[in-house]
N, CA, C and O atoms as a DFTB+ gen file, in Angstrom:
612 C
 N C O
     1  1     -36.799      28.548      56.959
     2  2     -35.953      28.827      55.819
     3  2     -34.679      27.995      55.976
     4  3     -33.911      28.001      56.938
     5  1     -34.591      27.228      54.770
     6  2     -32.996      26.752      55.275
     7  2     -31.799      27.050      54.447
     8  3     -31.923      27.099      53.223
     9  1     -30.714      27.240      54.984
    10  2     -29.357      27.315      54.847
    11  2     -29.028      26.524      53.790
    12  3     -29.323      25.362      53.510
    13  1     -28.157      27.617      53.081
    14  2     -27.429      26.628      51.929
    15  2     -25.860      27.231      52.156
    16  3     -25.345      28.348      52.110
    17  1     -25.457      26.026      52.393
    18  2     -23.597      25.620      52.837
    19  2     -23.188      25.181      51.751
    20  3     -23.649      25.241      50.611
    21  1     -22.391      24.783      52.128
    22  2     -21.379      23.978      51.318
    23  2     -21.910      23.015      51.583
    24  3     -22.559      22.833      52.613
    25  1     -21.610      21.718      50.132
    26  2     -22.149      20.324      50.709
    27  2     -20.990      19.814      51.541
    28  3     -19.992      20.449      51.881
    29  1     -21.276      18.649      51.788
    30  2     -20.928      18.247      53.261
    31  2     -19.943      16.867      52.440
    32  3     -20.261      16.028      51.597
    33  1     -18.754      17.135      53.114
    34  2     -18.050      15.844      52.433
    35  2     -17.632      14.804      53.930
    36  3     -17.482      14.946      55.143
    37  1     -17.584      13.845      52.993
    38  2     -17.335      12.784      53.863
    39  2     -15.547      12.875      54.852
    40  3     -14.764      13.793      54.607
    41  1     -15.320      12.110      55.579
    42  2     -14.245      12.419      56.232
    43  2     -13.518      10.876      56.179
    44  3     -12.439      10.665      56.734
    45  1     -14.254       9.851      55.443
    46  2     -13.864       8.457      55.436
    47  2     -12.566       8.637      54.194
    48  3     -12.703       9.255      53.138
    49  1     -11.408       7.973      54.619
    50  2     -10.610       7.998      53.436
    51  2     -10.870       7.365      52.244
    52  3     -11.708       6.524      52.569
    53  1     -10.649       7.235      50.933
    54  2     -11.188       6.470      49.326
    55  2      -9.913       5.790      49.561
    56  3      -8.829       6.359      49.432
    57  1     -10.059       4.516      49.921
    58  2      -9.346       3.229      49.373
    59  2      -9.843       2.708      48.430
    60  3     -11.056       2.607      48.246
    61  1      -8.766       2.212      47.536
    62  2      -9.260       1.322      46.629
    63  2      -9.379      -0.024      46.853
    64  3      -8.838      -0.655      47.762
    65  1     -10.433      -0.635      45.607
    66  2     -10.551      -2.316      46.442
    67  2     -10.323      -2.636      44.885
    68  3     -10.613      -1.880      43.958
    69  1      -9.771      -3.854      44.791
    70  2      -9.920      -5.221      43.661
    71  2      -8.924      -4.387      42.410
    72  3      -7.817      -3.952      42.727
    73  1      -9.362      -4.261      41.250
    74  2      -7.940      -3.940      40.541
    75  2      -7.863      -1.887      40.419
    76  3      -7.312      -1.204      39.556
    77  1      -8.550      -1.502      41.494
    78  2      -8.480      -0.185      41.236
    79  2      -6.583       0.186      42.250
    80  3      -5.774       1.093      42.054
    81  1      -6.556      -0.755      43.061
    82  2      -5.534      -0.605      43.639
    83  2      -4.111      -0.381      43.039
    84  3      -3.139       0.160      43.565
    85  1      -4.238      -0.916      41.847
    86  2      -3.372      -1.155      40.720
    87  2      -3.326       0.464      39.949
    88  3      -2.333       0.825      39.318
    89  1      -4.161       1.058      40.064
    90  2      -4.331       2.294      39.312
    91  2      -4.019       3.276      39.829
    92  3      -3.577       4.067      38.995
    93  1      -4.017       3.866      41.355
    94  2      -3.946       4.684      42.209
    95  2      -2.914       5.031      42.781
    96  3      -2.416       4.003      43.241
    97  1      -2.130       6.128      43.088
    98  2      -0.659       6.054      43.867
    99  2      -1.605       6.140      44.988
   100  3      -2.817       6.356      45.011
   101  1      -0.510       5.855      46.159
   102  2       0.725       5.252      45.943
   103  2       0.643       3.446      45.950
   104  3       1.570       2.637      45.934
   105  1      -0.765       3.233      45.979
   106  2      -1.069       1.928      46.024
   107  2      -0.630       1.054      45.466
   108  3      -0.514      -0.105      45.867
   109  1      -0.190       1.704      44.007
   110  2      -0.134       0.790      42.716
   111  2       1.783       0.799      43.193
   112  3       2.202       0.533      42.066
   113  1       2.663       0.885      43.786
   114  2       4.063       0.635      44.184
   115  2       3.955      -0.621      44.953
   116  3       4.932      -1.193      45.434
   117  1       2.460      -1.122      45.075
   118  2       2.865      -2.052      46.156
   119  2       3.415      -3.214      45.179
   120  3       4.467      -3.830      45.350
   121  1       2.660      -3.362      44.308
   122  2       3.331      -4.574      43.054
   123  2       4.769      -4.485      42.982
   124  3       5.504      -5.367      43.426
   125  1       5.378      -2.913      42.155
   126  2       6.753      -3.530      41.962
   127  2       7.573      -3.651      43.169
   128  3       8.604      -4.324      43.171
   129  1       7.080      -2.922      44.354
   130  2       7.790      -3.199      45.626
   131  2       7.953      -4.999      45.829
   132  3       9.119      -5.307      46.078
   133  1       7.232      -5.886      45.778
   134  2       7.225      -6.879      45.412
   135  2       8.392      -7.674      44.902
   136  3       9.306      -8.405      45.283
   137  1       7.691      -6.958      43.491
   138  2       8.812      -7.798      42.231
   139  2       9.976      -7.395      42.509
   140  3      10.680      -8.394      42.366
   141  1      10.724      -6.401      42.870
   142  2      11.692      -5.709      43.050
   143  2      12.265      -6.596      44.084
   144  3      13.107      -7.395      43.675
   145  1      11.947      -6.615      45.467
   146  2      12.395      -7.299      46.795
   147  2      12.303      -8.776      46.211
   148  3      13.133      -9.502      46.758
   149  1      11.696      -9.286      45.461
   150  2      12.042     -10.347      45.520
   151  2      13.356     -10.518      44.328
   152  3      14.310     -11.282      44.474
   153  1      13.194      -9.861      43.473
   154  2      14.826      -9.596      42.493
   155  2      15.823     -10.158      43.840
   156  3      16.420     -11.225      43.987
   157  1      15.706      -8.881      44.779
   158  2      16.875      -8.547      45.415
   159  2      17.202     -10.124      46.112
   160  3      18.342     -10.528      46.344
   161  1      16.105     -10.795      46.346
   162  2      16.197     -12.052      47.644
   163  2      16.881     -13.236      46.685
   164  3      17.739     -13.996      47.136
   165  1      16.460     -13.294      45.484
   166  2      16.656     -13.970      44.432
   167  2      18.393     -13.871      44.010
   168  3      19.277     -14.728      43.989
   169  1      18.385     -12.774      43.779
   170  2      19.982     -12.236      43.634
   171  2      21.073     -12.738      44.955
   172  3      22.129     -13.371      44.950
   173  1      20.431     -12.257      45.804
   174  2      21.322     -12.307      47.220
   175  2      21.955     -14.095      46.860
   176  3      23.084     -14.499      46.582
   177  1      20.630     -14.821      47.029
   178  2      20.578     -16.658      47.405
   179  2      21.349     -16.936      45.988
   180  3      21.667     -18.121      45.891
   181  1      21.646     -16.304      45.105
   182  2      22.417     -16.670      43.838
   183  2      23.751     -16.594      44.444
   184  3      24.575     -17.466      44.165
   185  1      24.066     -15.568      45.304
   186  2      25.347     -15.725      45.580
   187  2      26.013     -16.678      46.417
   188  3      27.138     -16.408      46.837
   189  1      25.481     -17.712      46.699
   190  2      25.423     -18.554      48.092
   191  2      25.787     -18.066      49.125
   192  3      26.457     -18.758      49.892
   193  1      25.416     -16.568      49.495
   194  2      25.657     -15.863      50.367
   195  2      26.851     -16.046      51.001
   196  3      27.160     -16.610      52.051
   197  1      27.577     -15.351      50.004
   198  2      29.085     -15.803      50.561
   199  2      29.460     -15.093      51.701
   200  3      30.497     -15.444      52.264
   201  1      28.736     -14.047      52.203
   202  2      28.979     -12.787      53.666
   203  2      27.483     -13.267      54.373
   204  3      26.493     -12.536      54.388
   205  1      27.517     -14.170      54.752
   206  2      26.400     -14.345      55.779
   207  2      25.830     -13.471      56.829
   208  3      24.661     -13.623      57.184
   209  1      26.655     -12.489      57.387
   210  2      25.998     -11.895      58.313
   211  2      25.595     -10.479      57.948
   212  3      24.731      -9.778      58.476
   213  1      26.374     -10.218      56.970
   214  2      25.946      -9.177      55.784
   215  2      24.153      -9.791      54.825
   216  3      22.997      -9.478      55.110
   217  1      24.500     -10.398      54.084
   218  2      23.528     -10.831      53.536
   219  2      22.720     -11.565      54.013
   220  3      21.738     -11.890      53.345
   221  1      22.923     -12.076      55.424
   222  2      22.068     -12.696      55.558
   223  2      20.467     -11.911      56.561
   224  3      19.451     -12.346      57.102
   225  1      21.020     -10.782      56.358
   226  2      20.154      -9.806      57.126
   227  2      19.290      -9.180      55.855
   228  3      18.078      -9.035      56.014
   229  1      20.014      -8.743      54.367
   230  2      19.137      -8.329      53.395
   231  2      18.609      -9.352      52.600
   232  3      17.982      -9.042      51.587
   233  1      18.798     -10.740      52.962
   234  2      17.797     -11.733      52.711
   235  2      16.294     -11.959      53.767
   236  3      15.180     -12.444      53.565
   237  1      16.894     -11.400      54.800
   238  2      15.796     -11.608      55.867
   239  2      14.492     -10.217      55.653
   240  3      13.267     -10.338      55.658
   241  1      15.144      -9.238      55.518
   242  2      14.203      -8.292      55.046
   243  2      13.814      -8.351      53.655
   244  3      12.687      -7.964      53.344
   245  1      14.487      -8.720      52.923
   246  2      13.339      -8.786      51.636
   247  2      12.542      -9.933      51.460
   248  3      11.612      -9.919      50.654
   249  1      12.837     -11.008      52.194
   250  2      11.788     -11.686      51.978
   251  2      10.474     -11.452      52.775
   252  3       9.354     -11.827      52.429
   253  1      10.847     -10.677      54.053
   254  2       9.847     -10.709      54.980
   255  2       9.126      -9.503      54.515
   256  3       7.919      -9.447      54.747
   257  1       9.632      -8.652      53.967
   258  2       8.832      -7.413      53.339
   259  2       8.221      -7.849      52.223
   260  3       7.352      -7.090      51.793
   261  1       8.444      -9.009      51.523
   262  2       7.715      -9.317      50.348
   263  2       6.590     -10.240      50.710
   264  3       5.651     -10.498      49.957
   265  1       6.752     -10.716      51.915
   266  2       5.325     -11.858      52.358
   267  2       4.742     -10.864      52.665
   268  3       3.958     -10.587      51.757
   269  1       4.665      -9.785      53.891
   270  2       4.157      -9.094      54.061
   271  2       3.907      -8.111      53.384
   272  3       2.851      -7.741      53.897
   273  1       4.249      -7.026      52.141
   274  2       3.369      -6.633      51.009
   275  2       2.535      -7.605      50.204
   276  3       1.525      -7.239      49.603
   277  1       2.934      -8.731      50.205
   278  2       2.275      -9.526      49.430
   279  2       0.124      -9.549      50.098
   280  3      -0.937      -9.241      49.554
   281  1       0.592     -10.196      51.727
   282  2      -0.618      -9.958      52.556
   283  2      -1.109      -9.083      51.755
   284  3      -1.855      -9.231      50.788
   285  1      -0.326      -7.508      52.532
   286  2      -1.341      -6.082      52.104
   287  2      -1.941      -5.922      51.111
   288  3      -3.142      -5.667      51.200
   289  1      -1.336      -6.012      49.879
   290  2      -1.623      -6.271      48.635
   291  2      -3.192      -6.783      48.593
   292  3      -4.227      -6.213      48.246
   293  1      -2.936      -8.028      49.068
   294  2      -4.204      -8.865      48.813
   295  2      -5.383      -8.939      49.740
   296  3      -6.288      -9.773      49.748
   297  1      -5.147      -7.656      50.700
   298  2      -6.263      -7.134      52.023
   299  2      -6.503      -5.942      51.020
   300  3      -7.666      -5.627      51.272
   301  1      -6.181      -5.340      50.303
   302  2      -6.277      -4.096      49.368
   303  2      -7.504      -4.723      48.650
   304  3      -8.692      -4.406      48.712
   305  1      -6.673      -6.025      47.721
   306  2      -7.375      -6.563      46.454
   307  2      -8.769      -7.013      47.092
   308  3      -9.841      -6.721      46.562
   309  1      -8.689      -7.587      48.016
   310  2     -10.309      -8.167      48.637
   311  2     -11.126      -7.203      49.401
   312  3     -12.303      -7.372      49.722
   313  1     -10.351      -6.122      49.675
   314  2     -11.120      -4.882      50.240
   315  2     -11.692      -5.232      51.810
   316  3     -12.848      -4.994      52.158
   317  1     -10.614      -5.869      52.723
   318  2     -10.171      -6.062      53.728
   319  2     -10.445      -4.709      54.500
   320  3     -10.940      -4.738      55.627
   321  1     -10.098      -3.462      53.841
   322  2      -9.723      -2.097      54.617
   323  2     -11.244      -1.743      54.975
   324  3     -11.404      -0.959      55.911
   325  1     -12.278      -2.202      54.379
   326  2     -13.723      -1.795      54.156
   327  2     -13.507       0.349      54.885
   328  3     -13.946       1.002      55.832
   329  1     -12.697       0.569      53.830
   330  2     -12.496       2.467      54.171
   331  2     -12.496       2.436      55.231
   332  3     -13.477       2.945      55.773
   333  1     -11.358       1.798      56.163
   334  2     -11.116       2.141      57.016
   335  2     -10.044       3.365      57.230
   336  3      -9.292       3.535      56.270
   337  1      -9.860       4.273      58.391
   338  2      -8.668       5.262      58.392
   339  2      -7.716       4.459      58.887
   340  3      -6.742       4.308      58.149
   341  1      -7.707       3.917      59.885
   342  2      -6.858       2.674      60.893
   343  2      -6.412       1.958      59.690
   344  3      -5.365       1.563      60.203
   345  1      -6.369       1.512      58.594
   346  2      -5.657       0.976      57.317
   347  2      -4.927       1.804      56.801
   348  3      -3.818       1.436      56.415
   349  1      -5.253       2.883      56.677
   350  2      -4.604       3.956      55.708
   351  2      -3.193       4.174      57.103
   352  3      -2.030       4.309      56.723
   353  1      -3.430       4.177      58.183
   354  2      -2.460       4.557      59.207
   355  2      -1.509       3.361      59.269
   356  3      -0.344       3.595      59.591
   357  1      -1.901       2.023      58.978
   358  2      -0.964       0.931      59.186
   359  2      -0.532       0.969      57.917
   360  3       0.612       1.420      57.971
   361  1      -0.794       0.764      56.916
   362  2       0.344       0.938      55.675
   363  2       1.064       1.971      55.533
   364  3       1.981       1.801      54.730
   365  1       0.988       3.390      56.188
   366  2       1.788       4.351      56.468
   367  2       2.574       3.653      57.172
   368  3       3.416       2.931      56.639
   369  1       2.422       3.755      58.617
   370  2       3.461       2.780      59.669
   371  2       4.481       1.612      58.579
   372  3       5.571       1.879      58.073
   373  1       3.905       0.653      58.490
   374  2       4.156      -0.464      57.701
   375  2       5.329       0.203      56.458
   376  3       6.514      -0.131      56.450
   377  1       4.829       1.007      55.641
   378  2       5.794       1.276      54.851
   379  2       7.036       2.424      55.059
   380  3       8.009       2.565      54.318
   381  1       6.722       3.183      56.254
   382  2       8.206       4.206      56.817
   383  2       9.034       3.160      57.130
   384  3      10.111       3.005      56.555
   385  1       8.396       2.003      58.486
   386  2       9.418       1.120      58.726
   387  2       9.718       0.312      58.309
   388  3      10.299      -0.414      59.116
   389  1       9.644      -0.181      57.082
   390  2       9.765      -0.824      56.020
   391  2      10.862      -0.380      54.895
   392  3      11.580      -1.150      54.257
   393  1      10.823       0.994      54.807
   394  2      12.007       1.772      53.990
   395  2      13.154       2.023      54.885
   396  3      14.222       2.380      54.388
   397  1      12.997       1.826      56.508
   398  2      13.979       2.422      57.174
   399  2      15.072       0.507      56.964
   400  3      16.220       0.222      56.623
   401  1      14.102      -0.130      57.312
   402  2      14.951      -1.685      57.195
   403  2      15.258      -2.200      56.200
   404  3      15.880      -3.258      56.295
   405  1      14.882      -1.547      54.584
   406  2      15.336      -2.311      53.394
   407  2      16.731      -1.203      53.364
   408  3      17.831      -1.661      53.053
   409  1      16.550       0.489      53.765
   410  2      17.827       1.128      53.541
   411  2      18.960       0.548      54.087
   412  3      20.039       0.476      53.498
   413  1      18.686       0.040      55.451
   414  2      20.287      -0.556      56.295
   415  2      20.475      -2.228      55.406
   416  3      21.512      -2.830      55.684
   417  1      19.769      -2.726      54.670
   418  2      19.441      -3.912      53.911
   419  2      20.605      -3.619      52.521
   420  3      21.653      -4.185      52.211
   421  1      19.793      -2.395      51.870
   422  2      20.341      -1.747      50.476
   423  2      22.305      -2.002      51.004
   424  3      23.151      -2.790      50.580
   425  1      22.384      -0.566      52.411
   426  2      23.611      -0.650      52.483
   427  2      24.755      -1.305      52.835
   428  3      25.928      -0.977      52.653
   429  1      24.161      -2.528      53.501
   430  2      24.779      -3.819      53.920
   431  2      25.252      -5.032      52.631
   432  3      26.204      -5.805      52.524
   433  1      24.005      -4.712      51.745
   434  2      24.766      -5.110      50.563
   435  2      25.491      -4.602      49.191
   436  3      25.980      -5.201      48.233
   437  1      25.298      -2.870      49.619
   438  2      26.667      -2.663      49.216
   439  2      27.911      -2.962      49.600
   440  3      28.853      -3.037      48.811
   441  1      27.988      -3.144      50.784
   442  2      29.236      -3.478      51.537
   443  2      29.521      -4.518      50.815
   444  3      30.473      -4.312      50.063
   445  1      28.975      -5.762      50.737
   446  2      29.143      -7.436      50.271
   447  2      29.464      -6.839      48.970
   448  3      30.580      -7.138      48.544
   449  1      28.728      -6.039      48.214
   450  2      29.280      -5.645      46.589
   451  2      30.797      -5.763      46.769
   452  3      31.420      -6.600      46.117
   453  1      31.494      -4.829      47.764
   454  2      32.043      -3.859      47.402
   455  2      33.155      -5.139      48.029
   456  3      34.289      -5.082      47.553
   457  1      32.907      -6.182      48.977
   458  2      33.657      -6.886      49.492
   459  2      33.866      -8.083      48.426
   460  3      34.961      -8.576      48.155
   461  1      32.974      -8.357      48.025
   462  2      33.119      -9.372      47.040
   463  2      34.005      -9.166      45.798
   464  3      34.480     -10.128      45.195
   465  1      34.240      -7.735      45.384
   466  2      35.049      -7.352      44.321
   467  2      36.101      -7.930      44.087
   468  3      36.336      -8.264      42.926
   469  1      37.168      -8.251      45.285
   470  2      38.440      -9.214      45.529
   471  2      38.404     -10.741      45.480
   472  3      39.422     -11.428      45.403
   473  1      36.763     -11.380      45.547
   474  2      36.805     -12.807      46.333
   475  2      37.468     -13.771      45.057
   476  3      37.919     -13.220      44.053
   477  1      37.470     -14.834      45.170
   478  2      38.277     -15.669      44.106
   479  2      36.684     -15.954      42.907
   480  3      36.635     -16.205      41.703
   481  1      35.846     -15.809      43.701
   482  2      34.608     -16.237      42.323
   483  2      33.767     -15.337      41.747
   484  3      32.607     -15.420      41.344
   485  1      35.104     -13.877      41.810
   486  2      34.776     -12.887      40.993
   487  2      34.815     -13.171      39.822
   488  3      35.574     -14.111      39.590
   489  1      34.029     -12.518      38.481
   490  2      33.025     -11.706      38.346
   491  2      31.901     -11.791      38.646
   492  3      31.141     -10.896      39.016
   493  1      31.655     -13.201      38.469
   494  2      30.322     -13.555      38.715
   495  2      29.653     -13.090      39.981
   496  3      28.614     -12.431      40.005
   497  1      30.394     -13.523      41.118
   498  2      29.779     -12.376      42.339
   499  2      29.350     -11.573      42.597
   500  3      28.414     -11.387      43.375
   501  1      30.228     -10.552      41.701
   502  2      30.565      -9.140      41.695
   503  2      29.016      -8.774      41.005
   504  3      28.203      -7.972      41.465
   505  1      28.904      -9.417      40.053
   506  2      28.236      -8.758      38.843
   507  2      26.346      -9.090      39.597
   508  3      25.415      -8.285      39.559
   509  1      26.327     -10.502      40.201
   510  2      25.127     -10.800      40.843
   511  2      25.042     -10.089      42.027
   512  3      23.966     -10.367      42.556
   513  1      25.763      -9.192      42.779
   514  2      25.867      -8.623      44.110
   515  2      25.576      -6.937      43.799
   516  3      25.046      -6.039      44.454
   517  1      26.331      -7.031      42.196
   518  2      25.728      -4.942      41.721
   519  2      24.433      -5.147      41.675
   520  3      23.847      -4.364      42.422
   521  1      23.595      -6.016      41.000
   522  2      21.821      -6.289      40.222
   523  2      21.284      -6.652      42.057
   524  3      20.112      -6.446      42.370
   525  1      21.931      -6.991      42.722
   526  2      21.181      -6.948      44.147
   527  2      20.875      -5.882      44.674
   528  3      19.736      -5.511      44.959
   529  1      22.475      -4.980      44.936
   530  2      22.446      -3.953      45.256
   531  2      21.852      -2.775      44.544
   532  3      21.451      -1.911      45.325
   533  1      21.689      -2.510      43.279
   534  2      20.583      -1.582      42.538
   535  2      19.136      -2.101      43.085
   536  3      18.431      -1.275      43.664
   537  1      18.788      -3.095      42.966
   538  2      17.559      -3.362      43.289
   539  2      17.247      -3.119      44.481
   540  3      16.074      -2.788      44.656
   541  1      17.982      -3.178      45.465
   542  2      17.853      -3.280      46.835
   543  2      17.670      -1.200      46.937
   544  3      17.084      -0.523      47.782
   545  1      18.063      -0.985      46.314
   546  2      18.012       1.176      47.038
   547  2      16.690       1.321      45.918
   548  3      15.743       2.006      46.307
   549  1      16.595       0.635      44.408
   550  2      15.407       1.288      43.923
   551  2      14.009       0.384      44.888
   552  3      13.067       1.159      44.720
   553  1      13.513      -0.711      45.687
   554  2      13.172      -0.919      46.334
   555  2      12.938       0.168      47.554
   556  3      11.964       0.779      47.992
   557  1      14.454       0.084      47.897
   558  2      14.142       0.988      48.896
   559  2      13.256       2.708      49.074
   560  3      12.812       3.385      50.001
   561  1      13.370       2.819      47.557
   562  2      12.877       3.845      46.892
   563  2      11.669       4.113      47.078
   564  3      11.094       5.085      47.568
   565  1      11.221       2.848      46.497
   566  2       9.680       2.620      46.419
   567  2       8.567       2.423      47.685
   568  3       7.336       2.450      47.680
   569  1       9.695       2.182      48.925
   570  2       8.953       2.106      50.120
   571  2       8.796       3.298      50.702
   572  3       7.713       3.751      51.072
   573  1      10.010       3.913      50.814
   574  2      10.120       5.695      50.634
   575  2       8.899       6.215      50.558
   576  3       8.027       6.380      51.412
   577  1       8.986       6.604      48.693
   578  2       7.593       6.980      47.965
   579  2       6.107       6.406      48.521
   580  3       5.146       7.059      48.930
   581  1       6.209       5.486      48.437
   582  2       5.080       4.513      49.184
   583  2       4.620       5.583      50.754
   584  3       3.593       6.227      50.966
   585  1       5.701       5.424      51.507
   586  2       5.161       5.498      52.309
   587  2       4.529       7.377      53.353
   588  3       3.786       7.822      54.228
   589  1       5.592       7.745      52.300
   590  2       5.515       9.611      52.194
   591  2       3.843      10.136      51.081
   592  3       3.090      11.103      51.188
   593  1       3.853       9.155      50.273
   594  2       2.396       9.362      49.345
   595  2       1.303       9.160      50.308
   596  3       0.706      10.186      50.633
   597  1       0.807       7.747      50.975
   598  2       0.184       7.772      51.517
   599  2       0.001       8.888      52.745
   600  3      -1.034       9.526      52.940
   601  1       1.024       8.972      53.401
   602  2       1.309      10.279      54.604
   603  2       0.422      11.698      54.276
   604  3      -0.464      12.183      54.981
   605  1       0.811      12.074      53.316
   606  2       0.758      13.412      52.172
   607  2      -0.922      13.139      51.744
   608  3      -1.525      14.152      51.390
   609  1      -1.437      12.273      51.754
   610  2      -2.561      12.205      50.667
   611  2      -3.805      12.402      51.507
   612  3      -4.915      12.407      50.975
C-alpha cells in the first residue's frame, strides 16, 4: 500500500535566465542599479573632480560596481547560474557589500556637494554634484533592496 504525502518539492533555488531576469525582484534592480551608478560616475567626471580624494573614491566604486553588475547581469541573461544556490549566495554577498561601499561613496559625495557650494565655479558644480549625490543614495538604495530581497526570498 503506498503513502500519500505531500508532493515533494524541489530544494534548487528558481533563477531566472535570458529576459525573465528583467521581470523578477529583486533581479530586475540589477538594470537600474546600472543606469543609476553610471549617472553617478558620469556626474562625478563632469565635475573635473574638483575634491579628488573625495570623489575620487565615488568614482572608483561606481564604476567598479557598474562593470561588475554589468558581468552579473549578463551571467543571469546567459544563465551562467544553471540554478545554482552558490549564485543566489554570491549576489547576496556581492550586493550587501556593494551597498555598504556605494553608502560611504553616496556620503563622501555629499561632503564634495556640500564643499563645493563656496568654490568659485559655483553653480554649475553645485548643481552637477546635488544630481550625483541623489543618484549616488537612490543607487545606494537599490543595492540595499537588491541585496535584503534576495536574502529574504
Amino acid at each position: 500500500m503506498a503513502s500519500v504525502g505531500p508532493p515533494q518539492t524541489s530544494t534548487q533555488p528558481d533563477l531566472p535566465s535570458g529576459i525573465a531576469v528583467f521581470l523578477k525582484i529583486p533581479y530586475a534592480f540589477i538594470l537600474p542599479e546600472i543606469v543609476f551608478g553610471t549617472w553617478v560616475w558620469i556626474l562625478v567626471a563632469a565635475t573635473s573632480v574638483s575634491f579628488p580624494l573625495l570623489q575620487g573614491w565615488v568614482m572608483y566604486v561606481s564604476l567598479t560596481s557598474c562593470i561588475i553588475s554589468l558581468l552579473l547581469l549578463l551571467g543571469y541573461l546567459l544563465g551562467f547560474h544553471k540554478n545554482s544556490e552558490n549564485w543566489k549566495v554570491l549576489d547576496s554577498l556581492y550586493h550587501g557589500a556593494t551597498a555598504i561601499l556605494y553608502m560611504s561613496a553616496a556620503v563622501l559625495q555629499a561632503n564634495a556637494t556640500i564643499r563645493s557650494e563656496s568654490s568659485p565655479n559655483s553653480p554649475l558644480y553645485y548643481q552637477l554634484n546635488c544630481a550625483a549625490t541623489f543618484f549616488a543614495f537612490i543607487t545606494t538604495l537599490l543595492y540595499i533592496l537588491h541585496a535584503f530581497s534576495i536574502y529574504y526570498q
